[in-house]
GUTIVO-102958 format. One record per residue (C-alpha): x, y, z; residue in one letter. Coordinates in steps of 0.25 Angstrom, whole numbers, plus 5000, padded with zeros to 4 digits. Layout:
BEGIN
X / Y / Z / residuo
X / Y / Z / a
...
This chain:
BEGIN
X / Y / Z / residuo
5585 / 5604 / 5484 / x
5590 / 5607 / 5471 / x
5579 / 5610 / 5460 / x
5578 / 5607 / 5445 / x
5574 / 5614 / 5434 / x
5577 / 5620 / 5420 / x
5588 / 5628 / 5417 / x
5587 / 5640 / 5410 / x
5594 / 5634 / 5398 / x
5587 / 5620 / 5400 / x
5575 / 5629 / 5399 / x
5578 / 5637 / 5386 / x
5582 / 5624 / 5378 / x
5568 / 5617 / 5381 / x
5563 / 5631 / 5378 / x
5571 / 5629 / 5363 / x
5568 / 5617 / 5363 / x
5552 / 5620 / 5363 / x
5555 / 5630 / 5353 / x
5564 / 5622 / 5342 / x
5550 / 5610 / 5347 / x
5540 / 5621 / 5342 / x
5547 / 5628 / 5331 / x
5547 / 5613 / 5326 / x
5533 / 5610 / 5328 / x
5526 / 5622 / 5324 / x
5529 / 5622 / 5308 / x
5523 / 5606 / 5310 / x
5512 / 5611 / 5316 / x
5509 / 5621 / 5307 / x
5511 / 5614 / 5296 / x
5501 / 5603 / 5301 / x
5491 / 5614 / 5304 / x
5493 / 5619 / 5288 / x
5491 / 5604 / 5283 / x
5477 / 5604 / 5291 / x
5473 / 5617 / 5285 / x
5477 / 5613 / 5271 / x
5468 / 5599 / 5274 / x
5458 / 5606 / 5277 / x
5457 / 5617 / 5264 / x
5459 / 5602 / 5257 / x
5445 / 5598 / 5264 / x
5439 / 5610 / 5260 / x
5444 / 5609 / 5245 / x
5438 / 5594 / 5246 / x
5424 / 5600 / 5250 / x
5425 / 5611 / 5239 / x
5429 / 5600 / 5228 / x
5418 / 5590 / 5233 / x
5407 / 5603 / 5232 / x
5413 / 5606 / 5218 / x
5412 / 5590 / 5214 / x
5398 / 5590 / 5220 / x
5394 / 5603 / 5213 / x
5401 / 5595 / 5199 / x
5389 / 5583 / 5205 / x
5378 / 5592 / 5204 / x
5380 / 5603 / 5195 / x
5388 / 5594 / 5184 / x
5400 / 5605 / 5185 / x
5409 / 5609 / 5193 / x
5404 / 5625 / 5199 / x
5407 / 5638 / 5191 / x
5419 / 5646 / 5197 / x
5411 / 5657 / 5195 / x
5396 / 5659 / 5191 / x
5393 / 5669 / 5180 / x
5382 / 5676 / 5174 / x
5379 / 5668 / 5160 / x
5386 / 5681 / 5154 / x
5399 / 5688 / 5155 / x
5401 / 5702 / 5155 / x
5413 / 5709 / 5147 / x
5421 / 5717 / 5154 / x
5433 / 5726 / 5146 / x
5444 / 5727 / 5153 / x
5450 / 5737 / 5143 / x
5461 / 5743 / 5154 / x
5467 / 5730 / 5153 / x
5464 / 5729 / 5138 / x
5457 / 5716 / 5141 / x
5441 / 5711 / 5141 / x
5437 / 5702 / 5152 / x
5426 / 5695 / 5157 / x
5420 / 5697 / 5170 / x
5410 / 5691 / 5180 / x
5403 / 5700 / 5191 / x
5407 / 5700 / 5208 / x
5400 / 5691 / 5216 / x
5399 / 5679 / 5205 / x
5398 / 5664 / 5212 / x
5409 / 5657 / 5214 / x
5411 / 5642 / 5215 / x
5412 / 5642 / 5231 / x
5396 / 5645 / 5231 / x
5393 / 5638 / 5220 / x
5396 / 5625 / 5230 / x
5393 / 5629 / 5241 / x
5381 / 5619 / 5241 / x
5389 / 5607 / 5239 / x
5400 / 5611 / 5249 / x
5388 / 5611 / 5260 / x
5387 / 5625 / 5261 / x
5374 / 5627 / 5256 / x
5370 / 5636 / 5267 / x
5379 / 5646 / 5261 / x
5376 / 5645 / 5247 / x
5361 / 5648 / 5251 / x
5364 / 5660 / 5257 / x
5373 / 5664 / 5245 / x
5366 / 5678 / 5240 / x
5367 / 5677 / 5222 / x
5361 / 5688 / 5216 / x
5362 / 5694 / 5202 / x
5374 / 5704 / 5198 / x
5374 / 5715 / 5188 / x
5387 / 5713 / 5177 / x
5395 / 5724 / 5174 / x
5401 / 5725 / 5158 / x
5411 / 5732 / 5157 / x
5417 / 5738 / 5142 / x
5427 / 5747 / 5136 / x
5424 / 5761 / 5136 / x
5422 / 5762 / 5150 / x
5411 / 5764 / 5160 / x
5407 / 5748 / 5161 / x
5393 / 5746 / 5155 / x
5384 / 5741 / 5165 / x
5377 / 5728 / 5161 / x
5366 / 5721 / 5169 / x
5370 / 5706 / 5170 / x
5367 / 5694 / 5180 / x
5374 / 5683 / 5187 / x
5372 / 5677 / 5201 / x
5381 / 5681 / 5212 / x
5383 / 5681 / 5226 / x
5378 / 5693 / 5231 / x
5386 / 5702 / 5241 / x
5377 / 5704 / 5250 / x
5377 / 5688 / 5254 / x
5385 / 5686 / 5266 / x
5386 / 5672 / 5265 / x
5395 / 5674 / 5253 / x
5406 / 5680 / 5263 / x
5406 / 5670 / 5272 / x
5421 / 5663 / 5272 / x
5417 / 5647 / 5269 / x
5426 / 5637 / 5278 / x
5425 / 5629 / 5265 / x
5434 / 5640 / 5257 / x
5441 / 5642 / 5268 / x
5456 / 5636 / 5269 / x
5461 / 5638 / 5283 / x
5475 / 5639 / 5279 / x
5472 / 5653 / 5273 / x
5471 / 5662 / 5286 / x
5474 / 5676 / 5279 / x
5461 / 5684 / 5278 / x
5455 / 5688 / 5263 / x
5456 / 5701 / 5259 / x
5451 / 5710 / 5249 / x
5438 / 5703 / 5246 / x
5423 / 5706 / 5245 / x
5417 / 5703 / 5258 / x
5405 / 5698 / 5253 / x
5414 / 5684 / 5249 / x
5421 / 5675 / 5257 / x
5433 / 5669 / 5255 / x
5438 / 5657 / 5251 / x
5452 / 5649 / 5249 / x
5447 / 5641 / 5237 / x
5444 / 5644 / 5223 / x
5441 / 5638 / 5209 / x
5454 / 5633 / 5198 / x
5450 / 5641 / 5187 / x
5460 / 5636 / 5178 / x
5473 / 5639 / 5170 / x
5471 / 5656 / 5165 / x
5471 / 5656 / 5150 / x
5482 / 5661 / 5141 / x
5483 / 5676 / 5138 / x
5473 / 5679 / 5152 / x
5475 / 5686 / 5165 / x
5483 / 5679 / 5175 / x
5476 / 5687 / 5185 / x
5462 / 5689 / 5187 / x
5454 / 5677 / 5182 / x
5441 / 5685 / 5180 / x
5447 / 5694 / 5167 / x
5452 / 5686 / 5157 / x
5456 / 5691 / 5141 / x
5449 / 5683 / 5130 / x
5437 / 5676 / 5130 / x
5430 / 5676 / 5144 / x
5433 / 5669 / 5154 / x
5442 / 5659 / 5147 / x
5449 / 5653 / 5159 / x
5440 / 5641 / 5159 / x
5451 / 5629 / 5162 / x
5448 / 5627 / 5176 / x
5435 / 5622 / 5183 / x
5429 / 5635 / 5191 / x
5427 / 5648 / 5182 / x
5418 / 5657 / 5179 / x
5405 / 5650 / 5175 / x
5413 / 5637 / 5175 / x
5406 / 5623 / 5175 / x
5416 / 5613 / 5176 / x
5412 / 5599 / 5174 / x
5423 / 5585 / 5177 / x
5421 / 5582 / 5163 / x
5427 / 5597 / 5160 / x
5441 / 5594 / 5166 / x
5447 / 5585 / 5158 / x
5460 / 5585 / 5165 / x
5455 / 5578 / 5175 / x
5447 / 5582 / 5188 / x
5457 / 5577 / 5198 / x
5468 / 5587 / 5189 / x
5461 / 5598 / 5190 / x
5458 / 5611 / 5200 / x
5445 / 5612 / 5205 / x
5448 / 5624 / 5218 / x
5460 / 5626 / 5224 / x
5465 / 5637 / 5236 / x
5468 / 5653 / 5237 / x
5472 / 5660 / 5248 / x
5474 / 5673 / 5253 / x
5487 / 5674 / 5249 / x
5483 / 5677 / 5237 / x
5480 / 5688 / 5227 / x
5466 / 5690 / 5223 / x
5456 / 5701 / 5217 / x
5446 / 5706 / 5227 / x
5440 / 5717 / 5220 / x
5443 / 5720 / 5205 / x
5437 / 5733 / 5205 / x
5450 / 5740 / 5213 / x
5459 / 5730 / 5207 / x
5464 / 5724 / 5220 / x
5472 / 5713 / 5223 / x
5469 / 5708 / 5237 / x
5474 / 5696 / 5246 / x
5465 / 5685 / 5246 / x
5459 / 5672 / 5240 / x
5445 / 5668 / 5235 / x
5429 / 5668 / 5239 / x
5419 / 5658 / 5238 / x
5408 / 5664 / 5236 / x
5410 / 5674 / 5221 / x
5417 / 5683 / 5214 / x
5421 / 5694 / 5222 / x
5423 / 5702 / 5211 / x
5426 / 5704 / 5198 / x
5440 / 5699 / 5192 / x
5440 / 5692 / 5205 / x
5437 / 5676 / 5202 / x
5450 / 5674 / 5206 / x
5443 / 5673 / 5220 / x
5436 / 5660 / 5217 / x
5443 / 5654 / 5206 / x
5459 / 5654 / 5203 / x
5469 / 5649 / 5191 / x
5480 / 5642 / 5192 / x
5489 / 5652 / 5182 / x
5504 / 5651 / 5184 / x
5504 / 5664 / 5186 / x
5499 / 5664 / 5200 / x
5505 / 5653 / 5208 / x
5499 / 5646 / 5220 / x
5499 / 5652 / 5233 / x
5505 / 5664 / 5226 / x
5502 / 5675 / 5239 / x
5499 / 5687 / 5240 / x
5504 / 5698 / 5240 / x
5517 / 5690 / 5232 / x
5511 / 5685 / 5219 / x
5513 / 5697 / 5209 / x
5508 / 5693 / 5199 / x
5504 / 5702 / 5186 / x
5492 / 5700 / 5177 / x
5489 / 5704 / 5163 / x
5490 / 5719 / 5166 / x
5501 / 5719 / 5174 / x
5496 / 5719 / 5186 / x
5497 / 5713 / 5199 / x
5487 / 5701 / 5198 / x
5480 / 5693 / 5207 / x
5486 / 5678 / 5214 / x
5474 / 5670 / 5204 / x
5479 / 5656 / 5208 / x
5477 / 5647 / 5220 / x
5484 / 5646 / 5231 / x
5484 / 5643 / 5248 / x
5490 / 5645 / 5260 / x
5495 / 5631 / 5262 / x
5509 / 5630 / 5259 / x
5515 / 5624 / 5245 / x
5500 / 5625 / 5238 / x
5485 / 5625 / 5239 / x
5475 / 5614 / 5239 / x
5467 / 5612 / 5226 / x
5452 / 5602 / 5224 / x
5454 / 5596 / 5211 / x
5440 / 5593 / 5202 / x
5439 / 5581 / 5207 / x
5440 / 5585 / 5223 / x
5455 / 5580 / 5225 / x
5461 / 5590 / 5235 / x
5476 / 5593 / 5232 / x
5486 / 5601 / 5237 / x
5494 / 5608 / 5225 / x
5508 / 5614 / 5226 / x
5511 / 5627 / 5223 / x
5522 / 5624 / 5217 / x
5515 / 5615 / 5206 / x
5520 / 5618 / 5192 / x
5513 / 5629 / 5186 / x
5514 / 5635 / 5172 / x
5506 / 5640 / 5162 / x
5512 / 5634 / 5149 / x
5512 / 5624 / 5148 / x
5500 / 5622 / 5159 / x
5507 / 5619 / 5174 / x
5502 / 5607 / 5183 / x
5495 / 5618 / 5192 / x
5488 / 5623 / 5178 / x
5484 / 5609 / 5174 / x
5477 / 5608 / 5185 / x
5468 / 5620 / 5183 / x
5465 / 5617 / 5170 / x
5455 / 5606 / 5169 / x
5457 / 5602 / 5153 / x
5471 / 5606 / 5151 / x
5475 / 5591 / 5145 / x
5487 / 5592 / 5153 / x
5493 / 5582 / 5162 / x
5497 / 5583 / 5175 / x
5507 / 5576 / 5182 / x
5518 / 5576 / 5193 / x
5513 / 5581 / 5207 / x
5506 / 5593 / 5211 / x
């Protein structure tokens, strides 16, 4: 009796075809897997926007991006021929300000805030040492490095790196506006001029943002968008080191490093610009930090708007500094501009 059965070459073409079958499905399924990662980081911007909005119901404001003693310290950045204005490490940031109307008021109470001692520093050197007081979130509270599935956007896999251990990381931070004219494109924490000036978003330093402040329009205006660890950022200021990595929910981590809670949108640092690619040179010359948003979802990053509206924004939106780009309009809360076409 004869028997039957595959050839050898009958056997290598379902062998191909199997291939050419899984070659074809696995970019579909990958991309489905990626479309329900992005769904979700969109959930968890809606609960960070509807925390925010229910912050806005109770307080009458919208949180500070980053609370400060009722005085700033000068600091004289005479190598840089420049004077700045500082705030001292472990300052609170948005993320624990609402972690009681994000149902995560069991963290919030083991938050640790105790008092911090400001350090002025002036031309000639040594720094003058001057005692000063402002709440922070004490290193010693391990709560604060917990890693918070509400920060947490599951399409960034890389690990942080770089950053005080004290603080957990997060993939959300606050729109802190469009940078002034004639100020650093890099850190946001030192600025030239007055202090602090760069007050056309809605999370700042001391910031307390009310819907009757943004005049352009609630639904046209950032509220917190994405960062990822594709990114530049400033972990420890104190060695001047530029680390991979994207934000922390709980405070500064240090000084010159608010860039870890709360981000611009110059043009000067695109979104999803990656590290270590985006060379981009501050005032002095330097390489400077990434200081925008970004994702790891391809073609752009998911953004709440002020009035909880999650959307997906392109990377490749128009982008300029003069006049203001469609991506610069929608970080400035009273700009006057219109904004039209798709983005």
């Amino acid at each position: 009796m004869r028997r039957h059965g595959f050839t050898l070459i009958e056997l290598l073409v379902v062998i191909a075809i199997i291939g050419v079958m899984v070659g074809l499905l696995l970019p579909a399924v990958q991309a489905t897997r990626e479309a329900g990662r992005r769904s979700a980081c969109s959930n968890k911007l809606k609960q960070i926007g509807l925390a925010m909005q229910n912050h806005h119901d109770a307080r009458k404001a919208f949180p500070a991006g980053i609370v400060l003693s009722k005085e700033l310290v000068a600091d004289g950045n005479t190598s840089g021929g420049l004077t700045g204005w500082r705030f001292n490490s472990g300052a609170p940031a948005w993320g624990s300000t609402i972690l009681p109307f994000i149902e995560q008021s069991e963290v919030y109470d083991r938050l640790v805030f105790s008092q911090a001692t400001w350090s002025r520093y002036s031309d000639p050197s040594p720094p003058l040492q001057t005692a000063k007081t402002q709440t922070i979130v004490s290193s010693s509270s391990a709560v604060s490095a917990r890693p918070l599935p509400v920060y947490s956007c599951s399409s960034d896999t890389l690990k942080q790196a770089g950053f005080a251990s004290n603080l957990g990381s997060s993939n959300y931070v606050g729109n802190y506006g469009v940078p002034p004219a004639g100020t650093w494109n890099g850190v946001a924490g030192q600025r030239t001029g007055p202090p602090l000036p760069n007050t056309h978003g809605i999370l700042y330093q001391g910031s307390s943002i009310s819907s009757k402040d943004i005049t352009d329009g609630t639904s046209k205006t950032f509220l917190v968008g994405e960062v990822s660890t594709q990114q530049r950022a400033w972990p420890l200021h104190a060695a001047g080191a530029i680390a991979q990595g994207a934000g922390v929910w709980a405070a500064v981590a240090d000084l010159k490093a608010d860039d870890l809670v709360l981000r611009q949108c110059d043009a000067g640092h695109p979104m999803n610009s990656q590290f270590p690619d985006d060379q981009i040179t501050n005032a002095n010359g330097g390489i400077g930090d990434s200081d925008g948003f970004g994702s790891r979802h391809p073609g752009g990053a998911n953004f709440v708007m002020c009035d909880g509206a999650v959307r997906f924004i392109s990377e490749n939106i128009q982008s300029a500094t003069t006049p203001l780009g469609t991506y610069q309009r929608l970080s400035h809360r009273a700009d006057g501009l219109g904004i039209s076409g798709d983005y």
